[in-house]
C-alpha positions in Angstrom: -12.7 -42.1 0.7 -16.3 -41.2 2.3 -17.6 -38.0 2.7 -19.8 -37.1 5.9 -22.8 -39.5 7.0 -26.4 -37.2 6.2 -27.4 -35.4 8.8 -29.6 -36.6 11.4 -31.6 -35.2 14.1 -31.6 -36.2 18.2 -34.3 -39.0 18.8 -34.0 -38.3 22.4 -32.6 -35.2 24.3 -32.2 -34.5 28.0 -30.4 -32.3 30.8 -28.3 -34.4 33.6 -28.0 -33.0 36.7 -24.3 -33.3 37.7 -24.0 -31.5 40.9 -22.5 -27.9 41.8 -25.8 -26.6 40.8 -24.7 -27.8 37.1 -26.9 -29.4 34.4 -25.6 -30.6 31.6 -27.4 -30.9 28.0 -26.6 -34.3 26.1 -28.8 -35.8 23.1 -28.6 -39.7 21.1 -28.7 -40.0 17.7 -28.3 -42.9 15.1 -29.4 -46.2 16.0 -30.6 -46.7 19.6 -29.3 -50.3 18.9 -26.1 -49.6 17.2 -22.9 -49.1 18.9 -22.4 -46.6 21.8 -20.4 -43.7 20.9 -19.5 -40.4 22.6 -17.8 -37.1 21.7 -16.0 -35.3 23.3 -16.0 -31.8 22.1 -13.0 -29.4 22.5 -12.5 -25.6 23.8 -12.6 -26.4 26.3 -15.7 -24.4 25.8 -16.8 -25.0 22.3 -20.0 -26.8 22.7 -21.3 -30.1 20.4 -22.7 -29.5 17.1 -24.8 -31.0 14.7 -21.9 -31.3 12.1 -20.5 -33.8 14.9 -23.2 -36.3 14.2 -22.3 -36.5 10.5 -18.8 -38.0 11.2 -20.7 -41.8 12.1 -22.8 -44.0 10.4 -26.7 -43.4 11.7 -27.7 -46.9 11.3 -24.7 -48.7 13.3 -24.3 -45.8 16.0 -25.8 -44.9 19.1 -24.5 -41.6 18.8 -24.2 -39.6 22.2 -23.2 -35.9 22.1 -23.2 -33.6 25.2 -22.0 -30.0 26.4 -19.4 -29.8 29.0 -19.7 -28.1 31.9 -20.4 -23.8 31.4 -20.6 -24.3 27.6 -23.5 -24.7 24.8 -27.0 -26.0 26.3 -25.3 -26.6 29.3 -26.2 -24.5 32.6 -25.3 -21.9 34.3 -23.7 -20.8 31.0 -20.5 -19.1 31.6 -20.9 -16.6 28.7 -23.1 -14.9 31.5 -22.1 -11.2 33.3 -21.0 -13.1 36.1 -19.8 -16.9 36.1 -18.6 -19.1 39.5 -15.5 -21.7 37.5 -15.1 -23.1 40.8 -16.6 -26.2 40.5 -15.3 -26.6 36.5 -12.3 -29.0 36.3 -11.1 -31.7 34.3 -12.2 -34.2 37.5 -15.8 -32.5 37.6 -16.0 -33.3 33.2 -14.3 -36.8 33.9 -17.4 -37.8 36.5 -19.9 -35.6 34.1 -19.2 -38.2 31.6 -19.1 -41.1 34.1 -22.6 -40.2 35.0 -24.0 -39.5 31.5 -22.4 -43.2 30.8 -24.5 -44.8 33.0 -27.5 -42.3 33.5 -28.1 -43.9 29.7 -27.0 -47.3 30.6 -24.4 -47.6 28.3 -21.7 -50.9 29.3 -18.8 -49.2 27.3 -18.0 -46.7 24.4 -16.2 -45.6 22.0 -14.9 -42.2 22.8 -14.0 -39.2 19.8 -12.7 -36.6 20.8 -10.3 -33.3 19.0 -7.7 -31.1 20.8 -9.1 -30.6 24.3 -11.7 -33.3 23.7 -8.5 -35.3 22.9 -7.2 -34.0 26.1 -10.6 -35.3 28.1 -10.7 -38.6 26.3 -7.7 -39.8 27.5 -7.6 -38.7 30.6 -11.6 -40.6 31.4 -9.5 -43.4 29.8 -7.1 -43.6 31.8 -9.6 -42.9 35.0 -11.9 -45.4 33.3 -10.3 -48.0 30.8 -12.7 -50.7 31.2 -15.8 -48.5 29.7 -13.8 -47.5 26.6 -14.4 -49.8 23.4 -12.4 -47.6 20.9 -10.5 -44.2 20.9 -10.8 -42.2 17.5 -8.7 -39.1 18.4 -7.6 -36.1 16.7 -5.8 -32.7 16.6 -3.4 -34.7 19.1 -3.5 -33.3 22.5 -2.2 -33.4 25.7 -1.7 -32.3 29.2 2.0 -31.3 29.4 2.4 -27.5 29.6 5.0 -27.4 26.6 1.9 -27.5 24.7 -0.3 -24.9 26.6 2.8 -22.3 26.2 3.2 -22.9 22.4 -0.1 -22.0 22.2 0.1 -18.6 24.8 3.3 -17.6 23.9 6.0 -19.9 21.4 3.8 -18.9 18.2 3.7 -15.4 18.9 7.2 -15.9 16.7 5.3 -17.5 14.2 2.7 -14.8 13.9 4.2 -11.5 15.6 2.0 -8.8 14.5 -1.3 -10.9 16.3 0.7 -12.2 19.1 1.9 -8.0 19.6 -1.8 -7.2 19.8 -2.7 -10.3 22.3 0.3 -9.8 24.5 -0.8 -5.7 24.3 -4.4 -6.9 25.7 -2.7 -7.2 29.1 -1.4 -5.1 31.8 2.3 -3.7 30.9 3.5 -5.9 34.6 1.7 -8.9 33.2 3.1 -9.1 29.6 5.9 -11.6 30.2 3.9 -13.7 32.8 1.0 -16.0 32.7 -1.0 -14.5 29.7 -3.9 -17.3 30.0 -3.9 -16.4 33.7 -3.4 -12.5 33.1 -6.4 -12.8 30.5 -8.6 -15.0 32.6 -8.4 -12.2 35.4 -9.6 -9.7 32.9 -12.3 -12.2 31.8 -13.8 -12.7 35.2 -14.0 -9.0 35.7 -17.7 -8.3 36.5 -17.9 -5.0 34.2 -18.8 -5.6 30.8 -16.7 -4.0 29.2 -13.3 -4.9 30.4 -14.7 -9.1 30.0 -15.9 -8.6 26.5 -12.8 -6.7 25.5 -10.2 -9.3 26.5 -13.1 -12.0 24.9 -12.7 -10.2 22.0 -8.6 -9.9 21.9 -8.5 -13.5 22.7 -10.5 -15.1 20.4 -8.7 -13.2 17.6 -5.2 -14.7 18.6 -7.4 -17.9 18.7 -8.0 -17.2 15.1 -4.7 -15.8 14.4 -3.3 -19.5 15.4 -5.8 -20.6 12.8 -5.0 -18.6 9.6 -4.2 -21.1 7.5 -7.8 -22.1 7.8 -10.6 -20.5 8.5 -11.4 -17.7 11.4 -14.6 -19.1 13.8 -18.1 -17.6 12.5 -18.8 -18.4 16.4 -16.7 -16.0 17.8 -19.3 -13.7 16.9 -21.5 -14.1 19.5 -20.6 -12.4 22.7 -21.8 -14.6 25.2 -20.1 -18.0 23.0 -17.3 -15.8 22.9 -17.0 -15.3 26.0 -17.9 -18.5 27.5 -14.7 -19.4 25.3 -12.3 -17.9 26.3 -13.3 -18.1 29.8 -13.2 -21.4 30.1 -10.1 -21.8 27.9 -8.2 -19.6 30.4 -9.6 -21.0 33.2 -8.3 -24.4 32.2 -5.0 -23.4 30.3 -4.1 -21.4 33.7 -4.1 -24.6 36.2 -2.5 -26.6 34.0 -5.6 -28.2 32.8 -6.2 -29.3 36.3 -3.9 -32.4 35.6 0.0 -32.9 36.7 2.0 -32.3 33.3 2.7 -35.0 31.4 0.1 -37.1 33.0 -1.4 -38.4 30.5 1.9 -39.8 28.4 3.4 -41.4 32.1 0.1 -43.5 32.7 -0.7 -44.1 28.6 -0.5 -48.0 29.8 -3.3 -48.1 31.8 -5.2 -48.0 28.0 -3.6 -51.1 26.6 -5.3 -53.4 25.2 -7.8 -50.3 24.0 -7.7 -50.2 20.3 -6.9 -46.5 19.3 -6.2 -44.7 16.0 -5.0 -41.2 16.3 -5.8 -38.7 13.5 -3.3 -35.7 12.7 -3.1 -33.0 10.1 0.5 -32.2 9.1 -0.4 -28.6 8.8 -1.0 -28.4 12.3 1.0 -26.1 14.2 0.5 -28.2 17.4 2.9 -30.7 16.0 5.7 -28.3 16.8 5.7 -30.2 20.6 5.7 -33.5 18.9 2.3 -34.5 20.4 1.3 -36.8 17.7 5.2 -38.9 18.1 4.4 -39.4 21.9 1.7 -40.1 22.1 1.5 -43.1 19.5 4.8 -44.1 21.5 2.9 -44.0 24.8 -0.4 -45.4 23.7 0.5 -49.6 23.5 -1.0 -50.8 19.9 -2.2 -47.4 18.5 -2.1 -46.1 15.1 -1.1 -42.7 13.9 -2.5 -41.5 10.5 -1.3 -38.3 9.1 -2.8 -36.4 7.0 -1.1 -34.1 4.7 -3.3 -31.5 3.4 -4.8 -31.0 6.7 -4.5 -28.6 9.8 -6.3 -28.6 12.8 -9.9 -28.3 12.6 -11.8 -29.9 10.3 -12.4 -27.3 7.9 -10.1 -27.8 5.2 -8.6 -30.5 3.5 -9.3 -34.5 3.9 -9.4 -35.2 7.6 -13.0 -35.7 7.8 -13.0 -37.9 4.9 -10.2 -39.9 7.3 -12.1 -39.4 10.3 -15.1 -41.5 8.3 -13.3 -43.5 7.2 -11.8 -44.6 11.0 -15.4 -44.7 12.5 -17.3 -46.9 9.6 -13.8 -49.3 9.8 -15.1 -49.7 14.1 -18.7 -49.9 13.6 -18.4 -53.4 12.6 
């Protein structure tokens, strides 16, 4: 199989004013002729990064990356004291994208996107079918809540002593409630310390979910941190601003779309049966599961895979 594409440098940056006082950062790399291409990063929250650019081929790509909305380059950052999340939702990213689309003049794309970037794809696909070429999804996501309380609460049986400490990070009335809603009050608090301390408790059941591979060296910084889990709350609490199960009921509005979906059998996601519903909703797509993988990237072959996907649609 491939490895990753060298890296490569933006030829051309920029900040699109969305609206809501928001600007967001997006860059092109590749070939300025190649195909159009866009990813959509996850978190929600995380940000792009340069390792995103390795995953296609520089001289048959137009390679588009951007920040979402609060996150990365993107401004107002919501790693700041104080943050306003009000006009942050999945219809505000699905226009963000819309825009960037044609702000760059771009006829149709191909759209990659992991966990909640999996999450955003499909859902501009569904709002938006005739501008995708291609999906290239992984780390199989969805909005039905059976998957946002696996991840609050159904794995705290899976890792007890981490979930004891997150579940411990709230309020004693709050404990067997909403814990993504519980923890997004504390991370809206204006005082320092009581936002940084739930940052901090969250991210580590963030990495506790992620044992079997690696913890996130950007949890580190306070304000990414922070930005994070903020945003992650904010979007886990409302249901990822989408009516559950959305995306699986209205998967035919993307047939005809060719789509190959990308899973690691190690990932603990799979415990809703994501990846089986969604190749069962998506008319003509293509599930490839890999064995030795979780559900980042940072172990085993599903970059390699991921390559190998990408190189197969740049023609």
């Amino acid at each position: 199989m491939p490895g990753l594409h060298p890296e490569i440098s933006p030829y051309r940056t920029g900040m699109l004013d969305v609206g809501d006082g928001h600007a967001v950062y997006w860059e092109e790399c590749g070939n300025p002729d190649g195909k159009p291409a866009v990813v959509v990063h996850g978190g929600p929250g995380s940000g792009c990064r340069p390792a995103h650019r390795r995953f296609f081929d520089p001289a048959r790509y137009r390679v588009v990356l951007f920040d979402q909305r609060g996150c990365g380059r993107s401004t107002p950052h919501a790693g700041e004291p104080v943050a306003d999340l009000s006009a942050n939702t999945t219809a505000h990213l699905i226009a963000d994208l819309e825009a960037l689309r044609t702000t760059l003049g771009i006829d149709d794309w191909l759209l990659f996107g992991g966990s909640w970037g999996c999450v955003l794809s499909l859902l501009y696909a569904e709002h938006h079918p005739e501008r995708v070429s291609e999906l290239v999804l992984l780390s199989l996501a969805t909005d039905r809540q059976a998957e946002l309380d696996l991840l609050t609460r159904g794995l705290g049986k899976v890792f007890p002593a981490a979930f004891a400490k997150f579940r411990d990070g709230v309020p004693p009335a709050e404990r067997d409630g909403d814990l993504a809603r519980a923890y997004h009050r504390l991370l809206m608090d204006p005082d320092p310390e009581v936002h940084q301390a739930a940052a901090v408790r969250w991210c580590a059941w963030e990495d506790a979910m992620l044992s079997q591979e690696s913890p996130s060296p950007t949890f580190a910084d306070p304000a990414y941190r922070l930005a994070f889990a903020r945003l992650v709350t904010h979007y886990f609490a409302n249901g990822c601003f989408s009516d559950d199960g959305a995306i699986l009921r209205d998967a035919h509005r993307l047939a005809g779309i060719p789509a190959v979906l990308v899973q690691g059998t190690l990932d603990l996601g799979n415990l809703t049966g994501t990846p089986w519903l969604l190749e069962r909703a998506l008319p003509g797509s293509e599930l490839l599961l890999v064995g030795d993988s979780g559900h980042t990237t940072a172990t085993g072959s599903l970059s390699d895979v991921l390559v190998e996907v990408l190189d197969r649609f740049a023609g």
